[in-house]
N, C-alpha and C positions, 0 to 999 in steps of 0.2 A: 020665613025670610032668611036670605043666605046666614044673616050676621049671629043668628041662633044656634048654626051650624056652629062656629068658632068654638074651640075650647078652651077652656083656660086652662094653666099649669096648676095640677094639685098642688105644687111644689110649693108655690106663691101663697095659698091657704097656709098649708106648714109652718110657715117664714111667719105670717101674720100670727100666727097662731104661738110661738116659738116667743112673738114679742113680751107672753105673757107671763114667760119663767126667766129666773136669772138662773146665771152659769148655765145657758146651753151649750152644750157640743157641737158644733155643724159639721156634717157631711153632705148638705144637700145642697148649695150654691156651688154651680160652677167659678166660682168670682175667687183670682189669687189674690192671696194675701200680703205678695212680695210686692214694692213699690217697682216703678218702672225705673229704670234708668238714669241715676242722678242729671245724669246729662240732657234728658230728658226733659225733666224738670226743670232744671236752667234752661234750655229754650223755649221755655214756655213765659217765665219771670220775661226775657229779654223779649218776647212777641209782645207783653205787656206793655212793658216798657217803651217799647216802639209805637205803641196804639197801633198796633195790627189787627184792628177789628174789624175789616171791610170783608165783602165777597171775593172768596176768590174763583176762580175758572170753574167750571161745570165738574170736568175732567179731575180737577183736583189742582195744587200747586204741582208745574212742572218739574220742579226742583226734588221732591217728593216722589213725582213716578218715575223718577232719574233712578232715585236710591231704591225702588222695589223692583225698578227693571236690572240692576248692580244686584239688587239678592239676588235673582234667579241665574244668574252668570255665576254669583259665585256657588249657590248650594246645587244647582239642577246643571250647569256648563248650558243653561237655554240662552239664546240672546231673545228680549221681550222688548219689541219696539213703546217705549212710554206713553206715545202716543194711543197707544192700545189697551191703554190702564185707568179706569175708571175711579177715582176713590168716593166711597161711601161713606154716611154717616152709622157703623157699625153692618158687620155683615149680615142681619137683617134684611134691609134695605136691598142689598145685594142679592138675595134671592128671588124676592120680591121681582126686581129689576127684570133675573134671570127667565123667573117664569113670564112674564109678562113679554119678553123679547121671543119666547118660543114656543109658550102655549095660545092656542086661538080657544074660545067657548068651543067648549066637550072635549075636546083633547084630553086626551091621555098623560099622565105625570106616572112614572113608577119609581117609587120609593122601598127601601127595605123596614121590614115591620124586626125587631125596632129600632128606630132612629128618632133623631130629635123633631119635637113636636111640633115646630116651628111649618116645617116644610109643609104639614096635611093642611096647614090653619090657611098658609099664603096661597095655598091651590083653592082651595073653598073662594079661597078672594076670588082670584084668577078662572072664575066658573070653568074649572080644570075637574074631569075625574081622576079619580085620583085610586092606583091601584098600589095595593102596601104586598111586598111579595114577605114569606115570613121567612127568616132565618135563623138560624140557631146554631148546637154545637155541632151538627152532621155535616155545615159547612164551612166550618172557622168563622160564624157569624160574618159571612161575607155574600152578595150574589155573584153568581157566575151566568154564565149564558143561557146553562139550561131553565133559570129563572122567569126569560126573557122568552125564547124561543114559544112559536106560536100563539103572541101576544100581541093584541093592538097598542102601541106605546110610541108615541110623540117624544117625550123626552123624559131620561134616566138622570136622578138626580142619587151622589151617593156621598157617604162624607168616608175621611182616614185621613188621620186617625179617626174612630166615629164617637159619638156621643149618640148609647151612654155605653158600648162596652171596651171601646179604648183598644181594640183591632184596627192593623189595617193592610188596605190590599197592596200585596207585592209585586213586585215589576212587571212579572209574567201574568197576574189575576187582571191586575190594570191591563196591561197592554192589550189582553185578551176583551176584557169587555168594552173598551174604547172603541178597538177595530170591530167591532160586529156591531155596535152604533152609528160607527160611519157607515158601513156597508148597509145598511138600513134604514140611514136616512131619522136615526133618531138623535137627538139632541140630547150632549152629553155635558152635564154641569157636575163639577167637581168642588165639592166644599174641603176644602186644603187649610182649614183656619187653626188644628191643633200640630202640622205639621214640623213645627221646632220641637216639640215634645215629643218623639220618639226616642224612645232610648235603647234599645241594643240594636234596632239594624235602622238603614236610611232609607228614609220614604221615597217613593217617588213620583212625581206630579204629573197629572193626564197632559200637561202640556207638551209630555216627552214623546207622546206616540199620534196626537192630532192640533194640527192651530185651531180643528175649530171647535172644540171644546173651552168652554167656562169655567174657569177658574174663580175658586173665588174665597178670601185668604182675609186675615186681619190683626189688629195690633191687640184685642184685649186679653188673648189667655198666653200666650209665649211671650208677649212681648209689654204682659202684666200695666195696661191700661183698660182696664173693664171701660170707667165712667168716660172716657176719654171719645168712645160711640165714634172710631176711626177703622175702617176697612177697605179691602180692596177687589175687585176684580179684575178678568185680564178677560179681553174678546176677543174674537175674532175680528177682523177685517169690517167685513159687512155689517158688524151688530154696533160699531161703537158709533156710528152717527143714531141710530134708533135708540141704543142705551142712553148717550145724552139727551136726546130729546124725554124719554121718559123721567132722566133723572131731572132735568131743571122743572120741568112740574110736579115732582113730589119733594124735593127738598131744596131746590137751586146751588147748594153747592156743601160738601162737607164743612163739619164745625172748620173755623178758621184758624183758631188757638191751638186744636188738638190737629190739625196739620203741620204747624212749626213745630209742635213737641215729636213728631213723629219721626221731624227729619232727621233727631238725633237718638233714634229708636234702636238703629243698628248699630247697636254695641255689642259688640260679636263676644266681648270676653266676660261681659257681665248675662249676656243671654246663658252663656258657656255654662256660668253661677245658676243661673234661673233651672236650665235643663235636669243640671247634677243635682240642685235642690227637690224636684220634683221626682226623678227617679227615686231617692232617700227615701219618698215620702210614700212613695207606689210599693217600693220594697218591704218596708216597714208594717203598712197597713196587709197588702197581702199576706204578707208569712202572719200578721198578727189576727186575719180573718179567715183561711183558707181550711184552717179546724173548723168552726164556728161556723161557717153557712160551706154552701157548695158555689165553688167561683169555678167556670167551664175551662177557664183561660184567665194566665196572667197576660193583662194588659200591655200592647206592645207601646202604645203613647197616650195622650191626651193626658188625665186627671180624675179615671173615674176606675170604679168597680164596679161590673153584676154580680150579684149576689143572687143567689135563690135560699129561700128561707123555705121553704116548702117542709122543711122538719119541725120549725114550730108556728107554720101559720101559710091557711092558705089564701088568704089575704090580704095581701103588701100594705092597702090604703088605713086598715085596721090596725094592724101590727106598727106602722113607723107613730101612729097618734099613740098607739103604746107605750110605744118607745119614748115619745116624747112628755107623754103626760106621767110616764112613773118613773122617767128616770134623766131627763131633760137633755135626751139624744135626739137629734132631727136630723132625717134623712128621708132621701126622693122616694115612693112608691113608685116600681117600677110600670104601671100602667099608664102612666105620663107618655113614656113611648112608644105605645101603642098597643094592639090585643093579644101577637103571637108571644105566648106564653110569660107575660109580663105580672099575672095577679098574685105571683108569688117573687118576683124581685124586687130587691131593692138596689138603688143604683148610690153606693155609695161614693163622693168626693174628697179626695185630698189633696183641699188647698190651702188646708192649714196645717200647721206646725207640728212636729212630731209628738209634741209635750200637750198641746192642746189634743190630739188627734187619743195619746193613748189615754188621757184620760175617758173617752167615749169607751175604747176600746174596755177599758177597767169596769164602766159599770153597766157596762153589755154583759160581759163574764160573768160577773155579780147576778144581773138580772137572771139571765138565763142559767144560772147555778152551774159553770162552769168553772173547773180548777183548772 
């Protein structure tokens, strides 16, 4: 039966398992620790307030794809007609949507091996096959054409920043594999969802070189609303009367509460705060990991590390319950993401604090009898 196929997150075992000791150290929840947006929060109190608890539009509140159509004016110079803006309950939901707008049963999905594990599980839904290309450090952990070329593949799904190794593709990588998907006729979706988190150069969005690429973006990790389960896509022309009609039959319309706190999500000067906090924390942990495991690449955005531990374990699923049962560190086993070369990483997260973070750091050192 398909649903046997699914996998779960090791990660989630972990977290259960992590509930068993006090003082753990986390690195393995993607989930920040920074609150959203005071402001934020007050629109939330006054939606309350208001008894604004009814349905709102399929599409999302208009008022809302005003202000995500306004961000891509200002970060990208794209103009994003609103009506062309989908919002979901978390970007999940949004993939889901994605593949089901553009895979038919046996279609082809091509993903990169590794990427988040999400994508393999919603194709299995979508009785999609599903081909994982591998990549590693011989291509800046990114695919390029030659990935693709003499491949049957219906549609290319790719994330950048990525999770889990926090690369992402540049103007010219993008532009390059967009254009050979038009030209082919394959369907290009773009998960753009850690794209405020880049820190030394500026992303930039598949929507720059085709409209009819999917976008597809959201408020829990830049815009530090995890629980809030608010996200967005952006469609093409054609797909957004099919994408409504799939979205009112699987969830009739995003939370309604976590749309009015969203509208006051764009606070450009406290994101500003969020970014620079996050780099601290990218900077910090790499110079304080990059003796200690072998990291291919300092991360250009999101909120993660790969690590290969391959010097004391070849292992990852073994070694983090090590980790965690003798010295109450928990962190992701990189075979979460898939099979190309993943049994020996670990994907570590920081979204916590730099005080909390070095203490991991400290009795890692310790553990591993490192001065």
């Amino acid at each position: 039966m398909r649903y046997k196929k699914i996998s779960s997150f090791r990660v989630m075992d972990l977290v259960a398992k992590a509930k068993e000791y006090n003082s753990v150290i986390h690195f393995e929840i993607g989930e920040p620790d920074i609150e959203p947006s005071i402001k934020v929060q007050n629109a939330i109190k006054k939606a309350v307030d208001k008894k604004l608890f009814g349905y709102t539009p399929t599409l999302g509140l208009k008022e809302l794809r005003v202000k995500i159509a306004n961000h891509y004016k200002r970060e990208y110079n794209l103009s994003v007609n609103p009506d062309n803006i989908l919002v979901t309950p978390g970007t999940s939901n949004a993939f889901l949507i994605a593949y089901l707008l553009t895979l038919n049963s046996g279609d082809t999905l091509a993903i990169s091996d590794p990427s988040y594990p999400c994508y393999k599980n919603f194709a299995i839904m979508t009785d999609a096959k599903l081909k994982a290309l591998p990549i590693d450090k011989s291509c800046d952990y990114k695919l390029n054409i030659s990935h693709l070329e003499g491949k049957k593949i219906d549609a290319l799904h790719i994330s950048s920043p990525s999770n889990p190794t926090g690369n992402i593709y540049d103007k010219e990588s993008l532009k390059e594999l967009v254009e050979y998907c038009e030209a082919n006729s394959i369907s290009f979706i773009s998960d753009e969802l850690y794209h405020g988190l880049v820190y030394d150069k500026k992303p930039s969005s598949a929507l720059e070189f085709s409209k009819n690429a999917i976008v597809i973006n959201g408020f829990s990790k830049y815009f530090c609303m995890p629980g809030f389960r608010i996200g967005w896509m952006i469609l093409p022309d054609h797909l957004v009367k099919p994408a409504q009609n799939i979205a009112q039959n699987l969830y009739l319309s995003a939370p309604t509460l976590s749309q009015y706190g969203a509208l006051e999500a764009f606070d450009y000067d406290y994101l500003e705060y969020i970014k620079g906090e996050f780099k601290k924390r990218r900077d910090y942990l790499y110079n304080e990991l990059k003796d200690i495991f072998k990291i291919e690449a300092k991360p250009d955005g999101a909120f993660y590390l790969w690590c290969d531990i391959s010097k004391y374990s070849l292992d990852a699923i073994s070694f983090s319950y090590e980790l965690l049962e003798n010295i109450q560190v928990a962190i992701t086993p990189g075979v979460d993401f898939g099979e190309h070369q993943t049994k020996t990483k670990l994907r570590f997260a920081y979204t916590r604090s730099i005080e909390h973070m070095s203490e991991g750091v400290k009795r890692i050192k310790e553990y591993l009898n490192i001065k």
